[in-house]
C-alpha positions as CSV (number, residue, x, y, z in Angstrom):
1,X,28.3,-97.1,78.4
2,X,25.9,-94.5,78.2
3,X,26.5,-92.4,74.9
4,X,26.9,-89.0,76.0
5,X,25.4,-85.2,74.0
6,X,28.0,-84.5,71.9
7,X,29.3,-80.4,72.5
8,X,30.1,-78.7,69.6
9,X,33.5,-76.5,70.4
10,X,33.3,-73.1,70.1
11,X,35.4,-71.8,67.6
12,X,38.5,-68.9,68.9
13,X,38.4,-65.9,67.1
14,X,41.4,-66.6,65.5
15,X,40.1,-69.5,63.8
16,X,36.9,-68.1,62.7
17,X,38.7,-65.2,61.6
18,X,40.7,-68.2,59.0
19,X,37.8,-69.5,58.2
20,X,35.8,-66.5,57.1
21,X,35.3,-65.2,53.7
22,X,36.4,-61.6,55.4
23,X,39.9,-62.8,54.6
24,X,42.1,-61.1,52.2
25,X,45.5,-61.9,51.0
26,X,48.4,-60.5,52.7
27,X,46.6,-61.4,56.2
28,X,43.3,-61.7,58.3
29,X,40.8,-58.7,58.4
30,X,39.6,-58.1,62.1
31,X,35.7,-57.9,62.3
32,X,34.7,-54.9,63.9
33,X,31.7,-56.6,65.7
34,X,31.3,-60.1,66.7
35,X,27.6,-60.4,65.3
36,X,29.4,-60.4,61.7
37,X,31.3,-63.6,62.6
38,X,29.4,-66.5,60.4
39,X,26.9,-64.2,58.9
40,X,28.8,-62.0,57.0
41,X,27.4,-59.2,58.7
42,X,30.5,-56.9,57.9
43,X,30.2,-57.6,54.3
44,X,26.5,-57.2,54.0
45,X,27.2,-53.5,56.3
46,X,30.7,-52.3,53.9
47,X,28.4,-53.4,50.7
48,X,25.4,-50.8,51.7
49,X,28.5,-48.5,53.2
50,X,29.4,-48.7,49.3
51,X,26.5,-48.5,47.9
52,X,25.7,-44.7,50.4
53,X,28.8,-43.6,49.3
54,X,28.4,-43.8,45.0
55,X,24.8,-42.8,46.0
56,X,26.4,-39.5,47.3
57,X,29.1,-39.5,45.1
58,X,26.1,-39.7,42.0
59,X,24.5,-36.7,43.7
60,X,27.7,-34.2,43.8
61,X,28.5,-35.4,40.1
62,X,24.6,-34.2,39.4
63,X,25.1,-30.5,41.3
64,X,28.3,-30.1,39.9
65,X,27.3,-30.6,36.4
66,X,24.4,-28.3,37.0
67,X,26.4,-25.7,38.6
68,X,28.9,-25.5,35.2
69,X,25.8,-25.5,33.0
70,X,24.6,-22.6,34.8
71,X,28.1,-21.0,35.2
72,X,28.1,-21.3,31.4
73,X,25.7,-17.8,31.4
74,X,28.1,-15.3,31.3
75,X,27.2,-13.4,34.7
76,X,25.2,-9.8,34.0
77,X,24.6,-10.8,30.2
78,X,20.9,-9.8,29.0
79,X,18.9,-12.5,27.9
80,X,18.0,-11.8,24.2
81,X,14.5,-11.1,23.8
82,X,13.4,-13.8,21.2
83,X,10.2,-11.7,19.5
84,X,11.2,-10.8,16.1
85,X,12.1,-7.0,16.2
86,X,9.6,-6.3,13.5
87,X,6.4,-7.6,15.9
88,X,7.5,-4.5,18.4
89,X,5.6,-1.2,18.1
90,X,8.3,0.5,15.7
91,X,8.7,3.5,17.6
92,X,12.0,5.8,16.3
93,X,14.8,6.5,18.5
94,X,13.9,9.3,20.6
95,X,9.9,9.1,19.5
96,X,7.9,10.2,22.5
97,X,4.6,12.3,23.0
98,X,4.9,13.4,26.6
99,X,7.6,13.9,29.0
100,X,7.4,13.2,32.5
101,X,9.6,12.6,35.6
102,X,10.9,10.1,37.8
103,X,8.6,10.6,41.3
104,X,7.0,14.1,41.4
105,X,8.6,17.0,40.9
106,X,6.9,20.8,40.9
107,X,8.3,21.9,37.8
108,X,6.6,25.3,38.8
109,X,3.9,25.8,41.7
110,X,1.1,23.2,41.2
111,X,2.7,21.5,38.4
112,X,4.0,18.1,38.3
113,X,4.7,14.9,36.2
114,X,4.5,11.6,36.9
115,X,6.8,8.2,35.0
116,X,7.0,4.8,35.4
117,X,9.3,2.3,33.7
118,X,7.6,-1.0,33.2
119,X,10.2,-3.2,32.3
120,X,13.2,-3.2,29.8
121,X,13.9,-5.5,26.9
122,X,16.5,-6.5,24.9
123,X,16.0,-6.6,20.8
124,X,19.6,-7.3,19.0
125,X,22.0,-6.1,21.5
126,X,20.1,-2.9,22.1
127,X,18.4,-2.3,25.4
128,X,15.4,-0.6,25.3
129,X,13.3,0.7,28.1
130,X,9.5,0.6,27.7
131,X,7.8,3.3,29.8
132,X,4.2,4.5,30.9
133,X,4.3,8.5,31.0
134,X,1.4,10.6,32.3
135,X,0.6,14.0,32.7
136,X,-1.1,15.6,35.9
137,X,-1.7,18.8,36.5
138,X,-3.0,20.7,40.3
139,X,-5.4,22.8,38.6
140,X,-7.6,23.6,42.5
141,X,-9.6,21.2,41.0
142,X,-7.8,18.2,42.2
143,X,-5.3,15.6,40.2
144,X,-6.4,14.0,36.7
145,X,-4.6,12.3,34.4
146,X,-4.8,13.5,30.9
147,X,-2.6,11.5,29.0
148,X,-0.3,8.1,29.2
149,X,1.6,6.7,26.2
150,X,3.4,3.5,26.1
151,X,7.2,4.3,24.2
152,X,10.4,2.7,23.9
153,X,13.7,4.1,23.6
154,X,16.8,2.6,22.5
155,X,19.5,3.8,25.4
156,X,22.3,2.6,22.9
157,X,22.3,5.4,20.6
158,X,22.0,8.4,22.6
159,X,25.9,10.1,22.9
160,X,27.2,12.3,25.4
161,X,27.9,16.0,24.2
162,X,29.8,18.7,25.4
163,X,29.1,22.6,24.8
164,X,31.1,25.6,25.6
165,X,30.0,27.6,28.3
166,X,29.5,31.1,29.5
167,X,32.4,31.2,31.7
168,X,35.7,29.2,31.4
169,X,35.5,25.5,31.2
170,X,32.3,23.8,29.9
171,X,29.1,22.1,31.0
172,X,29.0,18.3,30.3
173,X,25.9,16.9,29.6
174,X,24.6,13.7,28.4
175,X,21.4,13.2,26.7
176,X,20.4,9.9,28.1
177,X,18.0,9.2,30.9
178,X,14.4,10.4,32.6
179,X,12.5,13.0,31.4
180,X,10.3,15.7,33.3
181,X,13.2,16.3,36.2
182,X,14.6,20.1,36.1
183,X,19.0,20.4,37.3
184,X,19.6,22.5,40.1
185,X,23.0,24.3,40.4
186,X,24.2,26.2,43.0
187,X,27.6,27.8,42.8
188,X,28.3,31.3,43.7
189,X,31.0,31.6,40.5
190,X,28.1,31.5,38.5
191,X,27.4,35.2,36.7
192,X,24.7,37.2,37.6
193,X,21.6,36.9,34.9
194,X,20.5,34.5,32.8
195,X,22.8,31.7,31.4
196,X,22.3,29.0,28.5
197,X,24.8,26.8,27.1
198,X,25.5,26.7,23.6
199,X,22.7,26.4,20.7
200,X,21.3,28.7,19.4
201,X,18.3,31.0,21.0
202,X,14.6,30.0,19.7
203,X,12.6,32.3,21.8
204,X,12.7,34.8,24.5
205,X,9.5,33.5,26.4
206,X,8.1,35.9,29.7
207,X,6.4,34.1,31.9
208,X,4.9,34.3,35.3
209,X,3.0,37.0,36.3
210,X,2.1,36.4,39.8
211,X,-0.8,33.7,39.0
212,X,-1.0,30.7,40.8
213,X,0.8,27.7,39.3
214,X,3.0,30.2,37.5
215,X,7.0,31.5,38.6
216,X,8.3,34.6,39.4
217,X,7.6,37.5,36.6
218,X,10.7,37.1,34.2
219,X,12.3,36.0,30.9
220,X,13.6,32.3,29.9
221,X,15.8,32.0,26.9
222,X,15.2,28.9,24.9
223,X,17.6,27.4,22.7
224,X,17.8,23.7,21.8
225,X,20.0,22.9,24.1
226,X,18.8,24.5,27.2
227,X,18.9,27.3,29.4
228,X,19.8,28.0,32.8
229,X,18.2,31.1,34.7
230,X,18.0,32.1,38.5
231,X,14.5,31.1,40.2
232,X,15.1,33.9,42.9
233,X,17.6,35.4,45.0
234,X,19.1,32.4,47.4
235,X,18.7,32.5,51.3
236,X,21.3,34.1,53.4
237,X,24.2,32.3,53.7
238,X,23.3,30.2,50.9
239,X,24.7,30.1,47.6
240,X,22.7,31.5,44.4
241,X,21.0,28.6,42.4
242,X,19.3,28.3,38.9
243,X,17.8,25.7,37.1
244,X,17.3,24.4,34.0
245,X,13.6,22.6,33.6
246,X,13.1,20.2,31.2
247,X,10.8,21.1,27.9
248,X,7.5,19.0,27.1
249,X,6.7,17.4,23.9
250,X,3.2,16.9,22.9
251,X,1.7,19.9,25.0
252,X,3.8,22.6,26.9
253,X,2.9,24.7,30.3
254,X,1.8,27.9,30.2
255,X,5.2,29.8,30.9
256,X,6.8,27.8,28.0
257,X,4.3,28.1,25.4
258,X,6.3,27.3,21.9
259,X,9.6,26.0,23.3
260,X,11.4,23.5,21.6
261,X,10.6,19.7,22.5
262,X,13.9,18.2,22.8
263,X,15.3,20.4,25.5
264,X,16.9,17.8,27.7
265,X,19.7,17.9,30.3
266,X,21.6,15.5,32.3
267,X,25.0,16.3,33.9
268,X,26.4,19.8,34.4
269,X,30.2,19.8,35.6
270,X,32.0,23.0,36.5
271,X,35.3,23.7,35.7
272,X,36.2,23.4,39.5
273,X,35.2,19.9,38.9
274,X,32.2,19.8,40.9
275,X,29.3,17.5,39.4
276,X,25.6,18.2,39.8
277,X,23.7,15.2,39.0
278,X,19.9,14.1,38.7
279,X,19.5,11.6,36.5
280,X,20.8,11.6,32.7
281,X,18.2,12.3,30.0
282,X,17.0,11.3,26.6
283,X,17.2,14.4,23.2
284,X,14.2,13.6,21.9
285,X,11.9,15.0,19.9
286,X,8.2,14.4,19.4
287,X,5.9,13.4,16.7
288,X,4.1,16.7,15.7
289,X,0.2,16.8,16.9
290,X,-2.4,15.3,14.5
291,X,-4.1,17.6,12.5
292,X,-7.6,19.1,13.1
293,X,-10.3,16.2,11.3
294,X,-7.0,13.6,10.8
295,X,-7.5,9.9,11.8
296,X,-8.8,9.2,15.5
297,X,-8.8,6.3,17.8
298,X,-10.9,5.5,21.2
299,X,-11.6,2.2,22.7
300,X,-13.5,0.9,25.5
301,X,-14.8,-0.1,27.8
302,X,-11.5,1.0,29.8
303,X,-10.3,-1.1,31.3
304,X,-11.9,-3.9,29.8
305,X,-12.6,-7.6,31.0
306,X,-12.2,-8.7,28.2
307,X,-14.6,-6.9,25.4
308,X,-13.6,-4.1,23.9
309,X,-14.7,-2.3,21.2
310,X,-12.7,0.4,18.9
311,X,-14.2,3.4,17.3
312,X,-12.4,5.0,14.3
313,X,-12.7,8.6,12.8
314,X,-11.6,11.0,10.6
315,X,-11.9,8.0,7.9
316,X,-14.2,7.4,5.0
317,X,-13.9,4.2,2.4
318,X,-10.0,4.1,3.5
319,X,-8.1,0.2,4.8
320,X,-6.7,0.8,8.2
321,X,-4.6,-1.4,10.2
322,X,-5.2,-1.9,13.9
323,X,-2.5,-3.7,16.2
324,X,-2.3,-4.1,19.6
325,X,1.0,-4.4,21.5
326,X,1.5,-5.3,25.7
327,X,4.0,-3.4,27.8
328,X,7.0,-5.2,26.1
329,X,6.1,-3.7,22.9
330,X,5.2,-7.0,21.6
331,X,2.3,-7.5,18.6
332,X,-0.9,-9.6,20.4
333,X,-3.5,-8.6,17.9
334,X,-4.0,-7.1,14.4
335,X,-6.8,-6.9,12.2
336,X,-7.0,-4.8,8.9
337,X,-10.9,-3.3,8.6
338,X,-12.1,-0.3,6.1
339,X,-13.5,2.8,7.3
340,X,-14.7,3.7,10.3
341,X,-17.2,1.3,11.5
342,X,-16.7,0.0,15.1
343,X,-14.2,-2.6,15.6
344,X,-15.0,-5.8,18.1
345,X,-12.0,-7.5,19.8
346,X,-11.7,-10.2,22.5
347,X,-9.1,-9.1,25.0
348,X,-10.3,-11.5,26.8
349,X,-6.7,-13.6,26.3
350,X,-4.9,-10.9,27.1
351,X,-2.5,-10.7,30.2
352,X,-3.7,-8.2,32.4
353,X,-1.7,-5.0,31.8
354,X,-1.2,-2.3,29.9
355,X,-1.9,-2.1,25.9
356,X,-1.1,0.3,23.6
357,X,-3.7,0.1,20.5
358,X,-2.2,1.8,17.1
359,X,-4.3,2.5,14.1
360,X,-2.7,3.7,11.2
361,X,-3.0,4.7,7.7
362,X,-0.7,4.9,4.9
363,X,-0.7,8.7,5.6
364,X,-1.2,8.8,9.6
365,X,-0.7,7.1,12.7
366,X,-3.2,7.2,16.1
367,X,-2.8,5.3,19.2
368,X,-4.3,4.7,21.9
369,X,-3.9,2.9,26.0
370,X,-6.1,-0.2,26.9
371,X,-6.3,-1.5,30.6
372,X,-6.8,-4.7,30.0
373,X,-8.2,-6.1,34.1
C-alpha cells in the first residue's frame, strides 16, 4: 500500500485563537490581523505601542515640569542685578551734569538736546536707569557734540509734589522722568502774563533780543520750581499757550544764564481736570563745575581698540584712583597711580561700548567717556 504525504490540517481560527498565548482570562482576545497568528505578531506590535506611548508620556512629564519651573518666576519681576552695589559708579540720587531730552526738541530756535537710555538695572529693589546725555547745539556752523556723561538715577525715590497755583485748583507735577523736554499748555482760562507755580523767585532773567537762536524779547521768572510764560500770541482760533522749558545743569543757554539747575516739570493738571502730559521728570541738581587748575582727566585714543592711555592734571605728588565702569555702571578696571604721569591701560578685554572713566582724589572727582570699538 503505497504510504501516502501526510497533510498537516490547518488549524480554524477558533482553535489557534485557544491555543495562543494572546489569551487572557475571562475569554479569547481576537487578533486584529491574521499575520499575528503563531508569531506573536500582536504582542510584539502592543509591546512597541507601549513602549511609544510612556515614550510620549516621559516627554509631557519633562515640558510640564519645565513649564512649572519657569512659572515659578513671578511674571514682570526684575531680575536682581547680582554686582555688589558698591562696584557701581556711586553716583547720588539725582547727580547729573547735563540735561537733555528724549528725541529733539528746539528748546529755542537752533537749540536742541539729544538722550539716550542704554539700559536699566536693578541694585536691591531699586531700579535705576543708566543714560548717555549729550549736548548739541545749531550754531550755523553745523551740529557738534560737546559733552556726554554716563549717570544713573534711582526712579524709587523721586515723590510726586503738588503746589498751589495762580488761579483756583493746583498744578500737579511729578519730578520723575526725561530731562531737556519743555510742557506745553494751552487753555484759554489761563491769565494773561507770566505765570509760575509756587517757590520762590531766584531771578527775573530778559532774554531774547531778536538774535538768531534766541526767543522773543521778554522776561522769564525763575523760581525752583518752575515758571510758565506765553511764547507769543496764539493763532486765530487757537487757544493761548505757554511753556515751561526745562533748566540745564552743568552749562545753561544764553537766555537762562544763572537759573537754577533742578528746574524740572512733569504733569500739569487744571482744575477742569484736563492733563497735559510729556513725559515725567527727574529734580535734580548738579555737581557744581570744577574749579579753575582742579584735577583733570582726558583719555585716548577715542574710541580705542584696545590701548588707551589717560593723562592727569592739576596734580603734583598726590595718590589718585582711576576706575573704569561700562554702561551698567559696573567696576571693569581700577588702578591707584601718584601724580600725573600718563596712565597705560588695556581695554583691549573690554565689551565694546560705552565707558565712563572717573579719577578722583580725596578732595575732587573728574570723569571722563571712553568708546571702547
Amino acid at each position: 500500500m503505497r504510504r501516502g504525504r501526510g497533510r498537516r490540517r490547518r488549524a480554524s481560527p477558533e482553535s489557534a485563537v485557544a491555543d495562543s498565548p494572546n489569551v487572557r482570562e475571562g475569554g479569547p482576545v481576537r487578533c486584529p490581523s491574521p499575520r499575528c497568528v503563531g508569531r506573536r505578531g500582536w504582542i510584539r506590535g502592543r509591546a512597541s505601542i507601549c513602549f511609544g506611548m510612556r515614550t510620549a508620556c516621559l516627554f509631557v512629564l519633562l515640558a510640564l515640569s519645565a513649564s512649572v519651573a519657569v512659572s515659578a518666576q513671578p511674571e514682570g519681576e526684575p531680575i536682581p542685578d547680582p554686582t555688589p552695589p558698591h562696584q557701581y559708579y556711586p553716583l547720588a540720587v539725582g547727580n547729573v551734569w547735563e540735561y537733555a531730552n528724549q528725541g529733539l526738541l528746539p528748546l529755542s530756535e537752533g537749540y536742541f538736546l539729544r538722550r539716550e537710555i542704554l539700559r536699566d538695572t536693578v541694585i536691591e529693589g531699586r531700579t535705576y536707569f543708566v543714560e548717555v546725555r549729550s549736548r548739541n547745539d545749531d550754531d550755523g556752523m553745523g551740529w557738534h557734540s560737546s559733552r556726554t556723561t554716563l549717570v544713573r538715577f534711582d526712579s524709587t525715590s523721586a515723590r510726586p509734589v503738588q503746589w498751589g497755583g495762580t488761579r483756583e485748583g493746583a498744578f500737579e507735577c511729578s519730578f520723575r522722568g526725561d530731562f531737556g523736554a519743555a510742557i506745553v499748555c494751552w487753555d484759554e482760562t489761563f491769565p494773561d502774563g507770566d505765570t509760575y507755580v509756587g517757590g520762590q523767585v531766584d531771578a527775573v532773567i530778559p532774554f531774547g533780543g531778536g538774535g538768531r537762536g534766541l526767543p522773543p524779547p521778554g522776561e522769564m521768572e525763575v523760581a525752583a520750581t518752575k515758571t510758565f510764560y506765553p511764547l507769543g500770541p496764539a493763532d486765530p482760533g487757537t487757544l493761548p499757550y505757554y511753556a515751561a522749558p526745562i533748566g540745564y545743569a552743568g552749562e545753561t543757554p544764553g537766555f537762562c544764564t544763572g537759573c537754577r539747575r533742578n528746574l524740572t516739570y512733569a504733569r500739569v493738571r487744571l482744575d477742569d481736570g484736563s492733563v497735559y502730559e510729556v513725559g515725567e521728570r527727574y529734580a535734580v541738581a548738579a555737581d557744581a563745575a570744577p574749579e579753575a587748575g582742579g584735577l583733570t582727566l582726558g583719555g585716548g585714543p577715542n574710541p580705542t581698540a584696545g590701548a588707551l592711555t589717560l593723562r592727569l592734571g592739576g596734580v603734583a605728588g598726590e595718590a589718585v584712583t582711576l576706575e573704569a565702569f561700562d554702561v551698567r555702571g559696573r567696576q571693569v578696571w581700577a588702578r591707584e597711580v601718584l601724580g600725573q604721569q600718563p596712565v597705560s591701560v588695556d581695554a583691549s578685554g573690554w565689551a565694546p561700548g560705552l565707558y565712563l572713566v572717573r579719577a578722583r582724589t580725596g578732595t575732587e572727582d573728574v570723569t571722563t567717556t571712553i568708546v571702547r570699538r
